[in-house]
C-alpha positions in Angstrom: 0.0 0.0 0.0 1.6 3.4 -1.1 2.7 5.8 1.7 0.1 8.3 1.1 -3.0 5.5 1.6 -1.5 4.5 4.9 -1.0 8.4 6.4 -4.6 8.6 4.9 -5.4 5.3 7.0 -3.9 6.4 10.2 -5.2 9.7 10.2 -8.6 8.2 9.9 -8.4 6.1 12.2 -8.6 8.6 15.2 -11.9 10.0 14.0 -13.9 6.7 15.7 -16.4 7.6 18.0 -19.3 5.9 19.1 -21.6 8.4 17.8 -23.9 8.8 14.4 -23.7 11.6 12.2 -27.0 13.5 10.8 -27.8 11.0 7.8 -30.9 12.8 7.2 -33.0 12.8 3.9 -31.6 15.8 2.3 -28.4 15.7 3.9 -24.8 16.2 1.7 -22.0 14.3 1.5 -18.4 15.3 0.7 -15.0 13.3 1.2 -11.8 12.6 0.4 -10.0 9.1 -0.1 -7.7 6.8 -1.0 -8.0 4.1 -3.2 -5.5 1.2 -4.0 -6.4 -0.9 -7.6 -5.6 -4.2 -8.5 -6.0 -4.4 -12.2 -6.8 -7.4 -13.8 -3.9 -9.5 -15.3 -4.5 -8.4 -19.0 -4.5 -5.0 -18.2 -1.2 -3.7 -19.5 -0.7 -1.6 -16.1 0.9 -2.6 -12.6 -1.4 -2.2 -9.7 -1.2 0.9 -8.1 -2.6 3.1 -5.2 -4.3 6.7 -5.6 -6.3 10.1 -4.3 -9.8 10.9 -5.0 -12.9 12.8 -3.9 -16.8 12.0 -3.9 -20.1 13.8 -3.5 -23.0 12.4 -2.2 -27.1 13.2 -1.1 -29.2 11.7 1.1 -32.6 10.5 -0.1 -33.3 9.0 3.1 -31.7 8.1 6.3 -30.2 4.7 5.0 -30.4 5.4 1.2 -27.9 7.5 -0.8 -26.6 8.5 -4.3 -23.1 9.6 -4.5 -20.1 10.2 -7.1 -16.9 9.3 -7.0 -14.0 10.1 -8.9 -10.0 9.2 -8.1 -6.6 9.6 -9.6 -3.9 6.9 -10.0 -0.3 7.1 -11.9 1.0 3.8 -12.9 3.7 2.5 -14.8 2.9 0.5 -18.0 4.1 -2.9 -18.3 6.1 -1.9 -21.4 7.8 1.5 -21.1 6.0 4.4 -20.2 3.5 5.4 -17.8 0.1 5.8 -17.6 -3.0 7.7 -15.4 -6.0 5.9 -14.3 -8.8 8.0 -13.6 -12.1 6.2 -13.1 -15.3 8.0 -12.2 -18.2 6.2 -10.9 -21.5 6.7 -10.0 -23.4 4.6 -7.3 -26.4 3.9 -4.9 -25.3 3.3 -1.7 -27.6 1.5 1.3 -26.4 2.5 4.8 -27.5 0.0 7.5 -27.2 1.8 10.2 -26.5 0.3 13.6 -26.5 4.2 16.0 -25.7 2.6 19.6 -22.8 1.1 18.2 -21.4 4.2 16.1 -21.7 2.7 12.6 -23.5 1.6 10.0 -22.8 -1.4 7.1 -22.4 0.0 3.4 -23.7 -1.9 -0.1 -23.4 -0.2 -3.0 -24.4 -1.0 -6.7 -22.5 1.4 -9.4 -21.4 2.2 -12.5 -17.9 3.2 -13.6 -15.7 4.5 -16.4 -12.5 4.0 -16.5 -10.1 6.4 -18.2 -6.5 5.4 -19.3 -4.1 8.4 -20.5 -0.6 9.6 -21.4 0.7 7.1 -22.3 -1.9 4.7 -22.8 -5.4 6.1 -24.1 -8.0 3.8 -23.7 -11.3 4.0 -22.4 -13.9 0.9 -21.3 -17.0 0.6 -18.7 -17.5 -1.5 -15.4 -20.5 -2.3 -13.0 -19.2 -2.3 -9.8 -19.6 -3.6 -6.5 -19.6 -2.0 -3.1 -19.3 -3.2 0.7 -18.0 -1.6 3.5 -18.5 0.3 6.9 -18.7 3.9 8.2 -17.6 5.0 11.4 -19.3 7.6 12.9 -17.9 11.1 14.7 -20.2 13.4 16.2 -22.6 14.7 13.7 -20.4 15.8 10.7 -17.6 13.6 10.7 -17.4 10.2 9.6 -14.7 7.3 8.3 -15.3 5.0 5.7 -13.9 1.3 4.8 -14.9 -0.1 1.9 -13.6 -3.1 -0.8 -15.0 -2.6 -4.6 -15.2 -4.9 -6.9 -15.6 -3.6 -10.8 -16.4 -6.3 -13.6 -15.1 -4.9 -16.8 -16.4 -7.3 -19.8 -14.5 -5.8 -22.5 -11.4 -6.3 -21.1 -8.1 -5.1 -22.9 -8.9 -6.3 -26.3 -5.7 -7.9 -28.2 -3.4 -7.8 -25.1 -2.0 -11.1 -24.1 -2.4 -13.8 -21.1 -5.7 -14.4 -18.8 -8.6 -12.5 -17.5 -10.8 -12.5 -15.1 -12.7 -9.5 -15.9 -12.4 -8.0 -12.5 -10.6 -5.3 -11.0 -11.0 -5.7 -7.2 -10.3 -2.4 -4.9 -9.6 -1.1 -1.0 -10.9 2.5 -0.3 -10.4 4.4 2.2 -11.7 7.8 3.3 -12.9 10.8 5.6 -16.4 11.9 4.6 -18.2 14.8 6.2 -21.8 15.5 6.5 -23.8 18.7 5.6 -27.1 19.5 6.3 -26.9 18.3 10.1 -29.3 20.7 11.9 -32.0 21.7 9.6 -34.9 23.5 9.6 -37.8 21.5 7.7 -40.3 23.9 8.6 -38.3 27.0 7.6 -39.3 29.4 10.3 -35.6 30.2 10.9 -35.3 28.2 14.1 -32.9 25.0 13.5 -35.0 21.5 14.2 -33.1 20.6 17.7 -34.0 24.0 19.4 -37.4 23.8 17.7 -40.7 22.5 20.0 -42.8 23.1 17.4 -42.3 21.3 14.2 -44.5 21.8 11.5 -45.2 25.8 11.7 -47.7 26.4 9.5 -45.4 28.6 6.6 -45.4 32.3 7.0 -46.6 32.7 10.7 -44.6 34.4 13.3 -42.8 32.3 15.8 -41.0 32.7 19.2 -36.9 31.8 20.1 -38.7 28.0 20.0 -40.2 27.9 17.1 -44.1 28.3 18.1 -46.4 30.2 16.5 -49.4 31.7 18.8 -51.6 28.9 17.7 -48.9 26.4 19.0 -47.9 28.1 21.8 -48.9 26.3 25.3 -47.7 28.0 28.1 -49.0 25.7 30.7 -47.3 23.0 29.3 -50.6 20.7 29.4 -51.0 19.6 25.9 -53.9 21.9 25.0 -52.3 25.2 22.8 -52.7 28.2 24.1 -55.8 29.6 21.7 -58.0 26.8 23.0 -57.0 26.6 26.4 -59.6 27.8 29.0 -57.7 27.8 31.7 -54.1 28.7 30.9 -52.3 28.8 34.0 -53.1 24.8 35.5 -50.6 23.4 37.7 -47.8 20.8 35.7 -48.9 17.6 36.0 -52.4 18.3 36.1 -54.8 16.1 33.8 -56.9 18.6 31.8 -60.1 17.8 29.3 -60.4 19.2 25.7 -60.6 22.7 26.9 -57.1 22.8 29.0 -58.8 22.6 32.4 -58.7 20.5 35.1 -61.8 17.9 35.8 -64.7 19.5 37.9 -67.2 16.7 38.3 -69.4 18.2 40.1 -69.6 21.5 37.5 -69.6 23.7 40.2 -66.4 25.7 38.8 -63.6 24.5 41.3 -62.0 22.1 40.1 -61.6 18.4 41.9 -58.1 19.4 43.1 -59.0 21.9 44.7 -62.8 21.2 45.7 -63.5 19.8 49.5 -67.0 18.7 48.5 -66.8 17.2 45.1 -70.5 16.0 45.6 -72.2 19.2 45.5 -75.5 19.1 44.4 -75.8 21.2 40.9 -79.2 23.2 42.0 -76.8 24.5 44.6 -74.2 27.4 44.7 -70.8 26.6 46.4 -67.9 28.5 47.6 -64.5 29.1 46.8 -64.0 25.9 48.2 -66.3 23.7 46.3 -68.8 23.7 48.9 -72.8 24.5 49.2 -74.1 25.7 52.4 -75.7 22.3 53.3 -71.9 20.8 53.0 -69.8 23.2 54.7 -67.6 22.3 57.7 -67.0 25.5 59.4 -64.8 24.3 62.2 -63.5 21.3 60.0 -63.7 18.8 62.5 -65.6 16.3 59.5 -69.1 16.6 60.7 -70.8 19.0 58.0 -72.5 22.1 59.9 -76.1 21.1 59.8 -75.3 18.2 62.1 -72.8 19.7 64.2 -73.6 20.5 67.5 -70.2 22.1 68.7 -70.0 24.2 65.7 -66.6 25.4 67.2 -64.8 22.6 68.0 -60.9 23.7 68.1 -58.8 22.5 65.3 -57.2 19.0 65.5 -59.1 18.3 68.4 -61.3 14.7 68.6 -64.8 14.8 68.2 -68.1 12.3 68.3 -70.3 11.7 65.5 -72.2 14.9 66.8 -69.1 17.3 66.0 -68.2 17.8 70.2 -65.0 16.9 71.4 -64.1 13.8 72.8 -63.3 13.7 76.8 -59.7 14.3 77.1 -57.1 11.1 77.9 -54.0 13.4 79.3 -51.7 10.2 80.1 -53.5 7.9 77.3 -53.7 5.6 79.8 -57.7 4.9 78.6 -59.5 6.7 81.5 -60.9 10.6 80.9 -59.6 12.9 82.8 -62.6 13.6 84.6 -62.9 10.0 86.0 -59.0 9.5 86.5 -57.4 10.2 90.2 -54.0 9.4 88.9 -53.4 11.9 85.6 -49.9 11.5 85.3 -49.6 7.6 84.7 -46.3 6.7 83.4 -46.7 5.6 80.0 -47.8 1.8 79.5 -48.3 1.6 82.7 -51.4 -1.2 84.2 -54.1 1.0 85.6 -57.4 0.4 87.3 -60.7 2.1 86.6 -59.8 5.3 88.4 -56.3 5.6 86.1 -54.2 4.8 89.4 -51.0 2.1 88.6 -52.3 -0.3 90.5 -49.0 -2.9 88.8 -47.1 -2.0 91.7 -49.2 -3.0 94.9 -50.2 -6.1 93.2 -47.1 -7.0 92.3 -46.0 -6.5 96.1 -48.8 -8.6 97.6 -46.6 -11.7 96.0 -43.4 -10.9 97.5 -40.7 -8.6 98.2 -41.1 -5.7 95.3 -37.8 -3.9 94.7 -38.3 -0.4 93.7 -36.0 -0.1 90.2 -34.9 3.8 89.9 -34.6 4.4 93.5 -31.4 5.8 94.1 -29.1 7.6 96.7 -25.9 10.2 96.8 -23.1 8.6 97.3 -22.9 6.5 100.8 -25.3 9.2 102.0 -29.6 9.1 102.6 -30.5 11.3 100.1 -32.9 10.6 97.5 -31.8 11.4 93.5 -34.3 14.0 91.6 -34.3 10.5 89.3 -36.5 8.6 92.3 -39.3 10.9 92.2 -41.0 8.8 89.2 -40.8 5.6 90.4 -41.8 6.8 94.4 -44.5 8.6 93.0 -46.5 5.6 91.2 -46.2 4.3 95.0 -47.4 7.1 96.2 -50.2 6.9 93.8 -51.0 3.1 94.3 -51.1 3.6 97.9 -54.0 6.2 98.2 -56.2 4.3 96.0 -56.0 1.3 98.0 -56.3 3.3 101.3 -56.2 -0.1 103.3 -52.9 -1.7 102.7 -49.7 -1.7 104.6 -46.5 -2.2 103.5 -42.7 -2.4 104.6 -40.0 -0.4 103.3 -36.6 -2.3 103.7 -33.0 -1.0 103.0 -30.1 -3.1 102.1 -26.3 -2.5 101.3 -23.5 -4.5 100.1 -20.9 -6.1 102.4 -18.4 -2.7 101.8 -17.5 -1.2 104.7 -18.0 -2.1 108.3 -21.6 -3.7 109.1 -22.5 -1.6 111.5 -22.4 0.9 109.5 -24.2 -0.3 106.8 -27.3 -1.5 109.1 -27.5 2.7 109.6 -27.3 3.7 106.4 -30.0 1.2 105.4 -32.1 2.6 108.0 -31.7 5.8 106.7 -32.5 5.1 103.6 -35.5 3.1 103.9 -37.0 6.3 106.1 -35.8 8.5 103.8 -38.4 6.6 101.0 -40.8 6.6 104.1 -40.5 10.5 104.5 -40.7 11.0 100.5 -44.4 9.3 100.9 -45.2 10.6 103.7 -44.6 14.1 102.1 -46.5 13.1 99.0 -50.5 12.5 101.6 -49.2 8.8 103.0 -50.3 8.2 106.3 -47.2 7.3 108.2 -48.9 5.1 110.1 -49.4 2.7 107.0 -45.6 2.0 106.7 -42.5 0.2 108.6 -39.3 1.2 107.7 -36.7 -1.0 108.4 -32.9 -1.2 107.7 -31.4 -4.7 107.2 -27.6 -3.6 106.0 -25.6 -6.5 104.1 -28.2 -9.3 105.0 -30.0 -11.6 102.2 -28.0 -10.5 99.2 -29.9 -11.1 95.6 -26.8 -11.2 94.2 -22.5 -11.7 94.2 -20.8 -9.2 96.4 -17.5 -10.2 94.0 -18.8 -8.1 91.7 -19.4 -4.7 90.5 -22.6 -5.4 88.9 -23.4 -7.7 92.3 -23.1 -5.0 94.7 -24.8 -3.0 93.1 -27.9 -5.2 93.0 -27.8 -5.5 96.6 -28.0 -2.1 97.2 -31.6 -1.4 96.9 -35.2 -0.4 98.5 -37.7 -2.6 98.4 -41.3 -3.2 99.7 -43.9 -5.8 100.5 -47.3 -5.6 101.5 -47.9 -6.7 105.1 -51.4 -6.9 105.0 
C-alpha cells in the first residue's frame, strides 16, 4: 500500500467515536479518499494506489446516491506510464447500527475507466460496493470499503488471462452537511425547535411556536384553545385545558373539599354549598354539628363535640381518672391509678427499680421521684394496705455501719411518701444492712444489686 494511503489510514483512524452523524434525507455528503487498484492481469498496467474525492445526497436516512471520482499514476508494463482515472456513480444503502457508532455500506454502481498519457483507452464496469462507516459526532465520519468492478471488455488484443475484474480497497474521511436543519423554515434550527410543522409564513417565538402552538401551561392543549391557561404541571386537563370539575360547580376536583355538590346548589371558593360546609372542620358537616366550634385538631363524636380528654392515654378521661400523670404503658385500674405495683408487692418482696441515693449518703436522687410517685399513687387508691420499706447494702465497709445507712435510707423513702399524703402510720421502715443478698458481692454489677429499696405488702 503506497505511503500516502496508509498516512490517509492512520489519520482516519482517530476519528472513531461511538456516535452517528445526521444522515438525514436531504443531507450532503463530501470526502476525500484513498484508493488502492488491482488491475486485472490483461491490463497492461501494474497495480497501483491513488487520491480521490466523492459527492453524495441523502434521499433518506439509510439510502444515498453519491459520485466518486479518483486519480492513480501507474507504470505500463512496457515502457512508459500511464493515469487511471475512473469516475463512478453509485447507490449506496447504509444500514445503520447508532448505539454502536456505525452503519454497514452496499453499494451497486457504474464506472468508467479512463487510461491516459501514455496509454489512451477507455472501457466501462459495473461495480460492487461493501463496506463500513464509522461515525464522529454529527459531521464527521470514516469509511472502509472493498470494490469490486467487472469490466467485460477487457483489454482487447493484449495477451495472457482474465478475469474481468478489477477488485479495490478504499479508504476515506467523509463529512456530512445539512446536520441541523430546519424543515419547517421558520428560521429556528429543528433541535431547538418544539414546534415542528409551523404552519409557513406565521410568526414564531426563540422555540419555534407560533401563537396557535404556543402552550404555556405545558398541558398539551395550545394556548388559543386553552380555558384555563395557568393549570398546575402535571395536572390532567379535558379538551378545553382545564382540570376535571365533576361536580360542574367551577372548582376544580383538586381543589374542591365537597366534590359532591348538588348542581341546584351554589358553592364556595371551596367547592362547597351551604348544606356541605364544615366550618370548624372537624368532619361533621355544619347542619349536624352540634359544637360548631370545635378547636382544630381536636377529637370529636359523631355529633361534632370533642371527645373527653385522655392526658396520660392511659384509657381513662380525665374527669374520672385520680392518677393523671400515669407513666406511660403503665397497668391502671378504673380510676387511672397504677395499680402494677401494689399487686405486684402482695406476692413478695417488690424492689423499687430507679430508687437511688448520693453517694454513701440518705438522700434521694431528683431521678427517684418517678418511680416513688406511682407508689405514692397506688397507695392512696387502696387506702387499706400496709407495706414495709426495707433497706439493704452491700458487704463494703464495716456492718455496723451499713445496718445505719440502710435505715436511713428506707425512712428517707418513708418521709418522700409521707410528704406526697401517705399516712405514716401505714408504713415500717426498716434497715437490714448486708443481709440476704440477691446477688455476688465479688462483683461490680453484684453490689450493686444488693444495694436497693424494696417493699412488700404486710397486709
Amino acid at each position: 500500500m503506497p505511503r500516502r494511503l496508509a498516512c490517509l489510514v492512520t489519520l482516519a483512524l482517530g476519528l472513531l467515536s461511538r456516535t452517528a452523524t445526521a444522515q438525514r434525507a436531504g443531507s450532503a455528503e463530501f470526502g476525500i479518499l484513498g484508493r488502492y487498484t488491482w488491475f486485472d492481469n490483461k491490463a497492461p498496467v501494474e497495480s497501483r494506489g491513488g487520491i480521490g474525492v466523492r459527492i453524495g445526497g441523502f434521499l433518506t436516512p439509510s439510502w444515498e446516491v453519491e459520485g466518486q471520482v479518483t486519480f492513480t499514476s501507474t507504470p505500463l508494463d512496457s515502457a512508459g506510464n500511464a493515469s487511471y482515472t475512473p469516475i463512478t456513480a453509485r447507490v449506496l444503502y447504509n444500514y445503520t447500527r447508532p448505539r454502536h457508532g456505525y452503519a454497514w455500506l452496499f453499494g451497486l454502481g457504474y464506472t468508467w475507466q479512463h487510461f491516459g498519457q501514455d496509454l489512451d483507452a477507455s472501457q466501462s464496469a459495473g461495480q460492487l460496493l461493501a463496506g463500513i462507516r464509522f461515525n464522529r459526532g454529527e459531521m464527521f465520519s470514516l469509511r472502509l470499503e472493498g470494490t469490486l468492478d467487472y469490466v467485460p471488455d477487457g483489454f482487447a488484443g493484449t495477451s495472457g488471462s482474465s478475469t474481468n475484474f478489477d477488485p479495490g480497497l478504499q479508504v476515506g474521511v467523509s463529512f456530512v452537511t445539512g446536520t441541523n436543519p430546519d424543515r419547517d423554515r421558520d428560521r429556528v434550527k429543528d433541535k431547538l425547535d418544539s414546534c415542528l410543522g409551523t404552519p409557513r409564513g406565521e410568526e414564531v417565538d426563540l422555540h419555534g411556536c407560533s401563537i396557535s402552538q404556543r402552550d404555556t401551561d405545558g398541558d398539551g392543549v395550545h394556548d388559543n384553545l386553552d380555558r384555563c391557561p395557568t393549570t398546575p404541571i402535571g395536572q390532567v386537563v379535558d379538551a378545553y385545558g382545564c382540570p376535571p370539575d365533576a361536580d360542574d360547580d367551577l372548582v376544580w376536583d383538586i381543589g374542591d373539599q365537597c366534590p359532591d355538590t348538588p348542581h341546584d346548589e351554589a358553592a364556595d371558593i371551596y367547592g362547597c354549598s351551604p348544606s356541605q360546609r364544615d366550618t370548624d372542620g372537624d368532619g361533621v358537616k355544619d347542619k349536624f354539628d352540634l359544637c360548631p366550634d370545635t378547636p382544630a385538631g381536636e377529637p370529636v363524636n359523631a355529633h361534632g363535640c370533642p371527645l373527653p380528654r385522655d392526658t396520660d392515654h392511659d384509657g381513662v378521661p380525665d374527669g374520672v381518672d385520680r392518677c393523671p400523670n400515669t407513666a406511660p404503658g403503665a397497668k391502671v385500674d378504673a380510676y387511672g391509678c397504677d395499680a402494677a405495683i401494689l399487686e405486684e408487692a402482695r406476692q413478695g418482696p417488690l424492689v423499687l427499680e430507679g430508687v437511688q441515693f448520693a453517694f454513701a449518703r440518705a438522700m434521694l436522687t431528683d431521678s427517684s421521684s418517678e418511680t416513688l410517685d406511682r407508689v405514692a399513687a397506688s397507695l392512696r387508691e387502696y387506702g387499706d394496705v400496709t407495706i414495709e420499706i426495707s433497706g439493704y447494702t452491700d458487704t463494703s465497709g464495716p456492718r455496723s455501719y451499713n445496718i445505719l445507712l440502710s435505715q436511713q435510707r428506707a425512712d428517707a423513702v418513708k418521709a418522700f411518701l409521707v410528704n406526697r399524703g401517705i399516712d405514716p402510720g401505714r408504713m415500717t421502715a426498716r434497715g437490714y444492712g448486708p443481709a440476704d443478698p440477691v446477688a455476688s458481692n465479688g462483683t461490680a454489677s453484684g453490689r450493686a444489686r444488693n444495694r436497693r429499696v424494696q417493699i412488700k405488702r404486710t397486709n
